[in-house]
C-alpha positions as YAML, in Angstrom:
chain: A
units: angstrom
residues:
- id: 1
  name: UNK
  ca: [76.08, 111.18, 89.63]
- id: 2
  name: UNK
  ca: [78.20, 108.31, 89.08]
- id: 3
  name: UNK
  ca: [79.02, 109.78, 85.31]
- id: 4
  name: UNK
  ca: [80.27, 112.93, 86.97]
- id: 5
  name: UNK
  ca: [82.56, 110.89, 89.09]
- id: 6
  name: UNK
  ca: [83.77, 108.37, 86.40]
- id: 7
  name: UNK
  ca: [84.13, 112.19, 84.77]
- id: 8
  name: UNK
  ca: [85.86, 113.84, 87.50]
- id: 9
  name: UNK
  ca: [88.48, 111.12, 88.20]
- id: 10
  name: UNK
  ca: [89.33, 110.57, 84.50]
- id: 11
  name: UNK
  ca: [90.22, 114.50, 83.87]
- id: 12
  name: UNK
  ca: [92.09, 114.17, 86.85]
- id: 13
  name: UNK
  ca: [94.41, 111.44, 85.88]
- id: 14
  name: UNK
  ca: [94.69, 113.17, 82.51]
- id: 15
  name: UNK
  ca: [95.68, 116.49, 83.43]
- id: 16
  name: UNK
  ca: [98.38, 115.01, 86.20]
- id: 17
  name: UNK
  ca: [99.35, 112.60, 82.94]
- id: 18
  name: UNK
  ca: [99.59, 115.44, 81.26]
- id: 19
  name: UNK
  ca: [101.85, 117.73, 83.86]
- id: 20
  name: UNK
  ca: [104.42, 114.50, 84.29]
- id: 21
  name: UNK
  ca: [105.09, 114.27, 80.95]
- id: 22
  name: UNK
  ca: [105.99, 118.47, 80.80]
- id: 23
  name: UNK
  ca: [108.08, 117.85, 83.13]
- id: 24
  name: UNK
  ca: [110.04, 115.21, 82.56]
- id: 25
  name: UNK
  ca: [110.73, 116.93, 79.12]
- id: 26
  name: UNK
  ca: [111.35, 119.70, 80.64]
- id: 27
  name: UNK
  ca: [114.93, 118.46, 82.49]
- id: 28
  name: UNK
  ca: [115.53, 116.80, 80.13]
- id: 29
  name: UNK
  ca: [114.92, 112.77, 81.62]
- id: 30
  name: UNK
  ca: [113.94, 110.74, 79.01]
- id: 31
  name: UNK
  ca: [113.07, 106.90, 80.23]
- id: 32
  name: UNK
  ca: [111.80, 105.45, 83.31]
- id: 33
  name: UNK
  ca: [115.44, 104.06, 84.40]
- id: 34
  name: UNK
  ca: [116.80, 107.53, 84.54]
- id: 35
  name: UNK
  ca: [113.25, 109.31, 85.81]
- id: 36
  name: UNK
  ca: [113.34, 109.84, 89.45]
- id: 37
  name: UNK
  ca: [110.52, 108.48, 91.82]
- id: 38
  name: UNK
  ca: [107.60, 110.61, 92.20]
- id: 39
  name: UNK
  ca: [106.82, 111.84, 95.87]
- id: 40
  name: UNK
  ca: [103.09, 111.91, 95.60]
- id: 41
  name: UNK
  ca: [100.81, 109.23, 94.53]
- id: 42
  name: UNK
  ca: [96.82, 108.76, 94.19]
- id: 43
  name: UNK
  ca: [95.04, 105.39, 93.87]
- id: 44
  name: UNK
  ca: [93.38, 102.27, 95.39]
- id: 45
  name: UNK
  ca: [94.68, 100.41, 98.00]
- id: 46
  name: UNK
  ca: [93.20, 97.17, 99.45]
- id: 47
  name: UNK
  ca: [94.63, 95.49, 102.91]
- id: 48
  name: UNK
  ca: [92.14, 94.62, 105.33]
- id: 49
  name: UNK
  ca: [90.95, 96.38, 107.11]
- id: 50
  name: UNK
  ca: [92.11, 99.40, 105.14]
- id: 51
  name: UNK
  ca: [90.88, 99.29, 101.54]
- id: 52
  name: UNK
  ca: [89.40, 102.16, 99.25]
- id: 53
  name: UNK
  ca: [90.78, 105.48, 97.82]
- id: 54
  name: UNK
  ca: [93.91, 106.30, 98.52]
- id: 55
  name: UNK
  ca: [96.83, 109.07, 98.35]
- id: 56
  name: UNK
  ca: [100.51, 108.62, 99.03]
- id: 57
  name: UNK
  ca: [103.18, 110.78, 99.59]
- id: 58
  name: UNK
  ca: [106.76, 109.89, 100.35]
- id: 59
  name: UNK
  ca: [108.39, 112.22, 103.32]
- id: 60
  name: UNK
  ca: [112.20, 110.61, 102.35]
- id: 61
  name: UNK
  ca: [113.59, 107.93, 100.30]
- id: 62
  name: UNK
  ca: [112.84, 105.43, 102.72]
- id: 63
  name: UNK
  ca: [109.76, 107.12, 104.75]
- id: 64
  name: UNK
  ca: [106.30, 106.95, 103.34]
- id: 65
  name: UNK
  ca: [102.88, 108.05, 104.24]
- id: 66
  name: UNK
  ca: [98.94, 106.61, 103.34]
- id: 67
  name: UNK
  ca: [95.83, 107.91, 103.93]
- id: 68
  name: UNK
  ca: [93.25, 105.00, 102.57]
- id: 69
  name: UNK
  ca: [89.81, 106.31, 102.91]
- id: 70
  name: UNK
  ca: [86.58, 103.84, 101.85]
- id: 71
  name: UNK
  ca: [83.35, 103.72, 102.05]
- id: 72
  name: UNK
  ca: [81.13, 100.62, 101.03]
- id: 73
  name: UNK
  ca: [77.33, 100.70, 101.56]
- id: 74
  name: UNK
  ca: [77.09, 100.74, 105.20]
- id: 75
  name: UNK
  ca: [80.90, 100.74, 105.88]
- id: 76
  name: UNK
  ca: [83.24, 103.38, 106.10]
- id: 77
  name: UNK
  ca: [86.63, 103.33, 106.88]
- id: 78
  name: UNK
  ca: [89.51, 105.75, 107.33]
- id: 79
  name: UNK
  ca: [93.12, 104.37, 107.41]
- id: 80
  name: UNK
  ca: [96.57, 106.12, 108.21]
- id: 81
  name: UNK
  ca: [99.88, 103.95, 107.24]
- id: 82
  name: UNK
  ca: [103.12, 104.82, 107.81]
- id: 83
  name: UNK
  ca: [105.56, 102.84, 105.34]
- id: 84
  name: UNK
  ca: [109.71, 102.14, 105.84]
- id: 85
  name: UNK
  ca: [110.90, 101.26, 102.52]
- id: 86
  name: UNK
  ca: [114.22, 98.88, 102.57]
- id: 87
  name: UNK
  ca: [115.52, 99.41, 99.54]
- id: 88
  name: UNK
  ca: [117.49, 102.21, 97.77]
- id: 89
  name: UNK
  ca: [116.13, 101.14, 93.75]
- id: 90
  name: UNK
  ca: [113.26, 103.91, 93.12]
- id: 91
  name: UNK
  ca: [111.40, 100.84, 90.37]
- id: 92
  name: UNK
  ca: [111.37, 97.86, 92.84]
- id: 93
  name: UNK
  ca: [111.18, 98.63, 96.86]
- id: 94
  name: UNK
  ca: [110.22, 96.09, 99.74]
- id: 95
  name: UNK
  ca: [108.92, 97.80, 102.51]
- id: 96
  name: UNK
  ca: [107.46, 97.09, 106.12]
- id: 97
  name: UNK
  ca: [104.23, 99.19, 107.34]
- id: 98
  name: UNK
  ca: [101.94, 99.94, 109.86]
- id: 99
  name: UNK
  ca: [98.38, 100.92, 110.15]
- id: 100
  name: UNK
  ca: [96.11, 102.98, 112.66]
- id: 101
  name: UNK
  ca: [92.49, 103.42, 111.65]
- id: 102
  name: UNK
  ca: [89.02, 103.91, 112.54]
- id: 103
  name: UNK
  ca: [85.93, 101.54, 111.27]
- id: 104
  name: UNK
  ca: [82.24, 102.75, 111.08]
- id: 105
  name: UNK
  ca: [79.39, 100.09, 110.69]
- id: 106
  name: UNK
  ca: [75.91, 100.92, 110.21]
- id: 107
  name: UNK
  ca: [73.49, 98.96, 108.46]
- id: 108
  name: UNK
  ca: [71.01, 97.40, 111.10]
- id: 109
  name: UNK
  ca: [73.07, 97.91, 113.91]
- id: 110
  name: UNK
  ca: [75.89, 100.59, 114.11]
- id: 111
  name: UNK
  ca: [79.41, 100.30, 115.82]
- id: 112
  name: UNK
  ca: [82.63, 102.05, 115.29]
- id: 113
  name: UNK
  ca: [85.81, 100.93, 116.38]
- id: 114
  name: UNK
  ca: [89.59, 101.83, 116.05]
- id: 115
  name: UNK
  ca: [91.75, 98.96, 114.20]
- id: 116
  name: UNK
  ca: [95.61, 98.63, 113.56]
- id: 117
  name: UNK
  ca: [97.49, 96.24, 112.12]
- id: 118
  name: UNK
  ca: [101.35, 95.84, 110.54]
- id: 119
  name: UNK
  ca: [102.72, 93.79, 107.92]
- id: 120
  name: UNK
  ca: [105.42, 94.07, 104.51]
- id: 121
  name: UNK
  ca: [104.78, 94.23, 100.66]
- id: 122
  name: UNK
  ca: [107.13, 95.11, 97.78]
- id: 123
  name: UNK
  ca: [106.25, 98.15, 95.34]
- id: 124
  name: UNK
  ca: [106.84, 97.84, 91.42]
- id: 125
  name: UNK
  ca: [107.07, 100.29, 89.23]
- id: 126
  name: UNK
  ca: [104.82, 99.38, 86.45]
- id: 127
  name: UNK
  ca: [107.06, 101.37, 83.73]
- id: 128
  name: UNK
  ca: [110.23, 98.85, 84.75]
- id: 129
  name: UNK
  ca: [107.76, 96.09, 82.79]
- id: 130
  name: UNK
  ca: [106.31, 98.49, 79.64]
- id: 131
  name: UNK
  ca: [108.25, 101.25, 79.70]
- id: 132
  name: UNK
  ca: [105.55, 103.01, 77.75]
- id: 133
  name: UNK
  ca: [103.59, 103.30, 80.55]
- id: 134
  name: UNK
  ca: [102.60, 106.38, 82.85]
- id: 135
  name: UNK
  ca: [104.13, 106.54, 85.68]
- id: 136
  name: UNK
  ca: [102.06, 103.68, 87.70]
- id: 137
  name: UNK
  ca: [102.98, 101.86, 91.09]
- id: 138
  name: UNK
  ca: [101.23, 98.21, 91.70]
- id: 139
  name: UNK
  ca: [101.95, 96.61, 95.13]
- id: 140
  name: UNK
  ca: [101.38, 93.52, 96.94]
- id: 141
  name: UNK
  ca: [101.16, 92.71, 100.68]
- id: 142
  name: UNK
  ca: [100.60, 90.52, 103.12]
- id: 143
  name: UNK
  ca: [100.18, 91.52, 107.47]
- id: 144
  name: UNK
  ca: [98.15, 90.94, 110.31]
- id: 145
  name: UNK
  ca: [95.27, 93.33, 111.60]
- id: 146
  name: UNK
  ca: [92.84, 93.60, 114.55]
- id: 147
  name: UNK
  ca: [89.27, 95.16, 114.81]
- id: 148
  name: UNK
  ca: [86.48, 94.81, 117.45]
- id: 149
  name: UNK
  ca: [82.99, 95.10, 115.78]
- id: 150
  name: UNK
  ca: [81.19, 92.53, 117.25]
- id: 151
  name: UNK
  ca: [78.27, 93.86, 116.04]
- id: 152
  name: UNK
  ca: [78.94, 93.60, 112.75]
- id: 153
  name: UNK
  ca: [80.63, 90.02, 113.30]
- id: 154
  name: UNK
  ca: [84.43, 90.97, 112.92]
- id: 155
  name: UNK
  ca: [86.46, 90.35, 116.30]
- id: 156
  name: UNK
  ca: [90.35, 90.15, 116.95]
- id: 157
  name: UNK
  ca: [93.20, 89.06, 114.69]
- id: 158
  name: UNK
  ca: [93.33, 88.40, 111.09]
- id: 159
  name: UNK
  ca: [95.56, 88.13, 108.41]
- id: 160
  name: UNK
  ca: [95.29, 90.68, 105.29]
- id: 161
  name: UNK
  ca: [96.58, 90.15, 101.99]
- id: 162
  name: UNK
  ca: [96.65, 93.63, 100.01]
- id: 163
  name: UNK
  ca: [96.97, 95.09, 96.81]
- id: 164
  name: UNK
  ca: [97.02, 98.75, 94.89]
- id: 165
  name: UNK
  ca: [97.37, 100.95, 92.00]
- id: 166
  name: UNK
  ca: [98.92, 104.04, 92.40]
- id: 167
  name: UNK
  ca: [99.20, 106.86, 89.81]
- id: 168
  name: UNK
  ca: [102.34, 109.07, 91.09]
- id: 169
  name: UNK
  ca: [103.42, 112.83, 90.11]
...
């Protein structure tokens, strides 16, 4: 089963790798510096307490939204960001964001609970370093977040460094 996955995913990113570069020969755009931003993007992201799978899709220039859904053993999480981005260049962007989500925990005990948290990060185009690159979006983060599972042993504030790899189309 995990093959089929590893399968799955890999035909995935080939066939959107595929479609990108189409159509960026298509109108004609040759390199990253003159290639707009894509709106959509599909990943990983990682932030406390939001962390897993993750899809992207920018609703303006400066407007972006996340849905980061993971599941880990006997956790499962579902995460919805909103993201304000505060700069205008489409390779590097700094942005601010907050987070609404719901935690599930059951292993020996079960709990849910709803968590939220805010915090900032800066996006990188990876194809501003290797230009040779598909078109892939690393960023790094730092916020706060709150959850209540004191069940599982995770109460009130704490601080969340974050990190993901987005392929966009």
């Amino acid at each position: 089963m995990r093959r089929f996955r590893t399968g799955a995913l890999v035909l995935v990113f080939a066939a959107l790798a595929a479609n990108t570069a189409v159509a960026q020969s298509a109108t004609g755009r040759g390199g990253p510096a003159e290639a707009l931003r894509p709106k959509v993007g599909i990943g990983f992201q990682t932030s406390w307490p939001a962390w897993g799978l993750s899809g992207m899709y920018d609703v303006t220039e400066r407007v972006s939204g996340q849905a980061v859904l993971g599941f880990f053993g006997g956790w499962t999480t579902f995460s919805g960001r909103g993201l304000y981005h505060f700069g205008q260049e489409p390779q590097v962007r700094p942005y601010g964001y907050g987070m609404l989500g719901f935690w599930r925990y059951s292993l020996i005990t079960s709990a849910s609970a709803v968590t939220f948290g805010a915090g900032a990060g800066i996006d990188l185009d990876l194809r501003k370093l290797a230009p040779e690159l598909p078109p892939l979006f690393a960023n790094a983060e730092f916020g706060i977040s709150m959850v209540d599972l004191a069940l599982a042993g995770y109460t009130g504030a704490t601080m969340a460094f974050g990190a993901g790899l987005h392929y966009r189309f």
